[in-house]
C-alpha positions in Angstrom: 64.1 38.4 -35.2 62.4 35.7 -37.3 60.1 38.1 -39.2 58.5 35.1 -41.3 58.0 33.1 -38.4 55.9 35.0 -36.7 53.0 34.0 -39.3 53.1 31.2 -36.8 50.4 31.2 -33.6 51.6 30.5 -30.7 50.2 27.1 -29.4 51.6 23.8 -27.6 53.8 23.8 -31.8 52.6 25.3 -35.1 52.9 24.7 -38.4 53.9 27.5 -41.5 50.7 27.7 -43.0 52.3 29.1 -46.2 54.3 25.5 -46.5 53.4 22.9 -48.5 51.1 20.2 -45.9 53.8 17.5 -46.8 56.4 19.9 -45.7 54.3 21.7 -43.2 53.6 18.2 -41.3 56.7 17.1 -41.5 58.1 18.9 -38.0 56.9 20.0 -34.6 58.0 24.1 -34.9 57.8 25.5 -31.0 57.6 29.1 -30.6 57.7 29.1 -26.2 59.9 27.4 -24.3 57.3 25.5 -21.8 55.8 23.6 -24.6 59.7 22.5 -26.1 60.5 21.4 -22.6 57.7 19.4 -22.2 58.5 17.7 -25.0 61.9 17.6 -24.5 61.1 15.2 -21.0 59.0 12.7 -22.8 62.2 12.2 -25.1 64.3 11.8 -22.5 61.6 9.2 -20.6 61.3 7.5 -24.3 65.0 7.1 -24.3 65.6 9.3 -27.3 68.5 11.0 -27.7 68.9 14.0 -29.5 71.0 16.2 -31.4 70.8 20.1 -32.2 71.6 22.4 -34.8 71.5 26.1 -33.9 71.3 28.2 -37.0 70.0 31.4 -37.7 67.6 30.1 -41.0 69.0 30.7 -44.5 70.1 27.1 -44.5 72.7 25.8 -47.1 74.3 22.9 -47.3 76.6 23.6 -44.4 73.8 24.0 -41.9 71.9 20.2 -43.9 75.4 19.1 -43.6 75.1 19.2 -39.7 71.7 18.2 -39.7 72.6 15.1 -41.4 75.6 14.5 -39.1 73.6 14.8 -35.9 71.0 11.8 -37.6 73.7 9.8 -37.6 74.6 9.8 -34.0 71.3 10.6 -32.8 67.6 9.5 -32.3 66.4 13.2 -33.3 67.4 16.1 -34.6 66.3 19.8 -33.1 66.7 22.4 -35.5 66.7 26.0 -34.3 66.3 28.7 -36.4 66.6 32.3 -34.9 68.3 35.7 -36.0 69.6 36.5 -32.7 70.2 40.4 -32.5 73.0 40.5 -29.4 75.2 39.4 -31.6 75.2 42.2 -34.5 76.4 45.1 -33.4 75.0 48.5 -33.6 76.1 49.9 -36.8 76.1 45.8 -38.5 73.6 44.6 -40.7 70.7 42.7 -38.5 68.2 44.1 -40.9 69.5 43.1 -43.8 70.5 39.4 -42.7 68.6 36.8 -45.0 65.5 35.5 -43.3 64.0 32.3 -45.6 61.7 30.9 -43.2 59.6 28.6 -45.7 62.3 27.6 -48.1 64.4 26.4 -44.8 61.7 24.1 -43.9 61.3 22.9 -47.4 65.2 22.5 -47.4 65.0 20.4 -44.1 61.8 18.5 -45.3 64.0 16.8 -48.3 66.8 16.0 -46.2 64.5 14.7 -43.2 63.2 12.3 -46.8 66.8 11.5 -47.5 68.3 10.6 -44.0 64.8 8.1 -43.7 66.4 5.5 -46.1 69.6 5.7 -43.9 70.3 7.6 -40.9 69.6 6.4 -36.9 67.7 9.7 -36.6 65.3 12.0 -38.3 64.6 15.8 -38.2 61.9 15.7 -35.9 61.9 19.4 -33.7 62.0 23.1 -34.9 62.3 25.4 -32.2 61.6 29.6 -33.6 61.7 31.6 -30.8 60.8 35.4 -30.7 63.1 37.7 -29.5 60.5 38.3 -26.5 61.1 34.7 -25.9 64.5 34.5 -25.8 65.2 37.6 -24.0 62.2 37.9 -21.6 63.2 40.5 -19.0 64.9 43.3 -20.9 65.1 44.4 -24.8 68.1 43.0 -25.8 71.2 45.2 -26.0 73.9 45.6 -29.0 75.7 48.1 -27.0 79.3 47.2 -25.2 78.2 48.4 -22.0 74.4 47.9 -22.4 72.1 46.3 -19.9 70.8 43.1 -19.8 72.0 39.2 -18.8 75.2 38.2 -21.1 77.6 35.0 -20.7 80.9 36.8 -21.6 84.2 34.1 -22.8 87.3 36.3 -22.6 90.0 36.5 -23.7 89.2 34.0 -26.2 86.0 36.3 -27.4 88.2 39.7 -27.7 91.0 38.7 -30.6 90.5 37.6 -34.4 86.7 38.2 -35.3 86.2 39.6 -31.4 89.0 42.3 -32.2 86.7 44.1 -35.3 83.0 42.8 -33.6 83.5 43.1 -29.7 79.9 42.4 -28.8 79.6 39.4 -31.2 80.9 36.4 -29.2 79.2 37.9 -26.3 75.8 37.4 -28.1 76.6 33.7 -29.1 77.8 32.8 -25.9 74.7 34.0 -24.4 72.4 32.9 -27.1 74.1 29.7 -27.0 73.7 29.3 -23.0 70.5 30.0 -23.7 69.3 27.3 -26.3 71.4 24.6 -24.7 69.5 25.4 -21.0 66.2 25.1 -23.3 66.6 22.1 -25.4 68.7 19.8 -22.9 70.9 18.2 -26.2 73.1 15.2 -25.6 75.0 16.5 -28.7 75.5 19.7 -30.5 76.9 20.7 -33.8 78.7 23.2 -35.4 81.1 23.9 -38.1 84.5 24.4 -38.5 84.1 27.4 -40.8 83.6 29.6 -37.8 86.7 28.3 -36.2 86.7 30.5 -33.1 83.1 30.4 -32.4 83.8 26.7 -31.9 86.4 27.2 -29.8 84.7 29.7 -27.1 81.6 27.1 -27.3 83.7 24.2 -26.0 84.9 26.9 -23.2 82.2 27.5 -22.3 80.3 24.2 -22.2 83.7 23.3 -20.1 83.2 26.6 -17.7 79.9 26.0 -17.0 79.8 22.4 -17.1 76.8 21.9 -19.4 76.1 18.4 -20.1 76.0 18.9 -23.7 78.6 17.1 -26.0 80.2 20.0 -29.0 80.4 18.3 -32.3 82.6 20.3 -34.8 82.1 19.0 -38.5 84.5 20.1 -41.5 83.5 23.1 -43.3 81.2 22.8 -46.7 82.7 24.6 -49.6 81.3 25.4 -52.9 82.9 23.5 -55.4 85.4 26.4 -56.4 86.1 26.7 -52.8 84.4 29.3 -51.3 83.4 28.3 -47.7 79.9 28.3 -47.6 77.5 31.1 -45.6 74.6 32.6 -45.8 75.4 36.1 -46.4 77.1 34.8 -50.0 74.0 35.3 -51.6 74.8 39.0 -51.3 78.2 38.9 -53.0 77.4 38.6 -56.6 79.7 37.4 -59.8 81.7 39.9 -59.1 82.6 40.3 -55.5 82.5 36.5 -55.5 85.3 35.9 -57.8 87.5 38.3 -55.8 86.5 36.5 -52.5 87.9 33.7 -53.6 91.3 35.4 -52.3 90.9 34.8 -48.9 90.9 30.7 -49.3 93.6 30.6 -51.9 95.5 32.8 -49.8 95.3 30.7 -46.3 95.9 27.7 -48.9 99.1 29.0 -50.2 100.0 29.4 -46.5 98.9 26.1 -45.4 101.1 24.5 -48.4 104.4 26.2 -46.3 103.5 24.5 -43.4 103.0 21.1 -45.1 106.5 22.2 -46.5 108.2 22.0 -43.2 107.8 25.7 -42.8 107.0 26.5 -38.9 108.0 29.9 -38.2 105.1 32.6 -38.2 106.8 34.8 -40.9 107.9 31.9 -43.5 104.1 30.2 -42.6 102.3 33.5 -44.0 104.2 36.0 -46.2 102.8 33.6 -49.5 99.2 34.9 -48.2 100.2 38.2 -47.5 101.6 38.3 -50.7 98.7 37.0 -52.7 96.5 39.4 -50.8 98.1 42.7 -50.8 99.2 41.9 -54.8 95.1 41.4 -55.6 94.1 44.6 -53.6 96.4 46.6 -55.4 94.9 44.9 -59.0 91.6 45.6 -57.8 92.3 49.3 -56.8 93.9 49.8 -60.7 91.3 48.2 -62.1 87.9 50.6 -63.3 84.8 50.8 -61.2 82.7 48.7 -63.8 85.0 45.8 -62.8 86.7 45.4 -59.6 85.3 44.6 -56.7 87.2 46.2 -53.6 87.8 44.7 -50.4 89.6 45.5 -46.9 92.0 42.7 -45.2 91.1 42.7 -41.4 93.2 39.6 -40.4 95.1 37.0 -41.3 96.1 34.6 -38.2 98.5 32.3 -37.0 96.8 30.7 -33.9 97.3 28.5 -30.7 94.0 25.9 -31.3 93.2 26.2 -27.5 93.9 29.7 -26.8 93.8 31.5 -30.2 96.8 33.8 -29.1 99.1 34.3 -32.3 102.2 32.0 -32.2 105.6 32.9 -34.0 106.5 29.0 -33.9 104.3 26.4 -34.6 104.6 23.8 -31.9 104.8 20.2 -33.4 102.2 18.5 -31.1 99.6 21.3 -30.9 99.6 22.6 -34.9 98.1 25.8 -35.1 94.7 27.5 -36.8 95.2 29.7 -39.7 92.4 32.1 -40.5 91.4 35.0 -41.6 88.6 37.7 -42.5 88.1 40.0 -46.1 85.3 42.7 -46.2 83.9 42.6 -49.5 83.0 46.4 -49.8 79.9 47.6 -52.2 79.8 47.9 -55.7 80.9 51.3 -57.1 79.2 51.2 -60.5 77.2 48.0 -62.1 77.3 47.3 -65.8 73.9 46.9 -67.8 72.3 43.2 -66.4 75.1 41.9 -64.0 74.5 39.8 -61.3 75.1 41.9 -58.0 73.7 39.7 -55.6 70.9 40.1 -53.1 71.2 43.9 -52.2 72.2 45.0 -56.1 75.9 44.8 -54.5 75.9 47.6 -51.9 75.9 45.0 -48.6 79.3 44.8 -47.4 80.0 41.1 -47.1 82.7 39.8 -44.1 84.2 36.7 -45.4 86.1 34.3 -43.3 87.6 31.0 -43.1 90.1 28.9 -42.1 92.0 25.8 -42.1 93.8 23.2 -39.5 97.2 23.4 -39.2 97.2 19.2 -37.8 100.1 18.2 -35.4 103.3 17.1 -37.3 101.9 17.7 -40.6 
């Protein structure tokens, strides 16, 4: 639910009135479906191709990083920007999700001024659905046997992240389906950070035959490595520094397989190693200054079927990945930096790297 968004009336498109009017005029921001359409087959009779970016708002540079790719190979850009709620379970953290409706179009409105001394494209389309919109016939259900109209991907959508989260792919499957059917995009772009996510997408383009091209671009990291998301603005000094194990793990991993290494065991004990040796320093450590965290997964996967492989085939390489939960905060010292949520939001890190063919 775009709670921000809904300062928006619903007309043919709307502007955020609390944006600046250079920012403000900059886009067309749809809120129904008919309207988007309609615009949508002008494009198409104009010739214009176009490219979109599905987020769920609290842009970084990861989701401008897309953006910027998709002006590149296209004549527009459609940017959507919706907190879909099928796709968080029950007891997971919908409400407290980051929802930054007027710095996201401020963030777009400087890149859409960048790509214009450059790019093919430009930023042209913002569509904000409600959740009324998207899901017009039923409330939409977080349950695993819930009602209502879902686009299920299995097996792929039951192992790694589907394993911890089982209604999760479920949702972006659907919600996927959904905005593809809606927009009509020659192109579509994700990133490689959610590695699995990617993979059921191309599925189910394939499976359903959607005429939509995937586009997976390489994951943006901050510069000491951390992939980039938007729930990192909830980790803090603290939790963030001890994150940084996941990366540097799947790293030390990687560097075996570069090594000649190809067996599961010899790929992944380094990362095992680094991970079980910084849970234990964390656990000795005193509440004021660890930051404790659970290990959910650490993967050695077939790229196509993202079943776990004991060899690594030479001309199919493998994904490694894996997922941290960066538990709350016990007790804060006097003027820390805890993050959005003072430190008591569980953050789920993951990431992953490309195990390439004969590397």
């Amino acid at each position: 639910m775009l709670r921000s968004a809904t300062r928006i009336p619903s007309t043919k498109f709307a502007f955020s009135r609390r944006m600046s009017s250079t920012a403000a005029n900059a886009f067309r921001v749809f809120r129904e479906v008919d309207p988007l359409r309609a615009y949508r087959r002008q494009r198409v009779l104009d010739q214009k191709s176009i490219g979109l970016v599905p987020t769920m708002g609290a842009l970084h540079q990861g989701h401008l990083s897309l953006a910027r790719q998709a002006a590149q190979e296209n004549d527009e850009v459609f940017v959507s920007i919706y907190v879909n709620p099928t796709q968080f379970g029950v007891n997971e953290d919908l409400d407290s999700y980051p929802r930054t409706w007027d710095s996201d179009l401020e963030k777009l409105h400087a890149l859409d001024q960048e790509l214009a001394a450059y790019a093919r494209g430009r930023i042209t389309t913002i569509f904000a659905p409600t959740t009324k919109v998207m899901y017009p016939t039923l409330p939409p259900s977080s349950e695993i046997d819930g009602p209502g109209s879902f686009v299920t991907i299995s097996p792929l959508a039951h192992v790694l992240e589907g394993a911890s989260r089982p209604v999760f792919f479920r949702g972006v499957a659907t919600v996927c389906t959904k905005l593809f059917n809606i927009v009509q995009p020659d192109k579509v772009y994700f990133g490689q950070k959610d590695v699995q996510q990617t993979v059921i997408i191309r599925r189910m383009v394939q499976d359903f035959h959607i005429p939509t091209e995937v586009r997976i671009c390489p994951t943006e990291r901050e510069p000491d490595g951390l992939a980039m998301s938007s729930r990192n603005v909830y980790l803090g000094t603290r939790r963030r520094a001890v994150g940084l194990v996941l990366s540097q793990a799947l790293h030390r991993a990687q560097e075996q397989y570069k090594g000649g290494r190809r067996r599961r065991d010899d790929i992944l004990w380094p990362a095992y190693d680094l991970l079980n040796s910084r849970v234990m320093e964390q656990e000795d450590s005193p509440p004021t200054e660890r930051a404790l965290f659970d290990v959910d997964y650490i993967s050695l996967a077939d790229p196509d079927t993202l079943q776990e492989v004991e060899v690594v085939e030479e001309g199919k390489g493998a994904i490694l990945s894996g997922a941290i939960k960066m538990l709350p905060i016990e007790e804060a010292k006097e003027g820390e930096d805890l993050g959005l949520g003072d430190g008591q939001v569980p953050v789920r890190l993951i990431d992953n790297l490309i195990l390439k063919p004969g590397a």
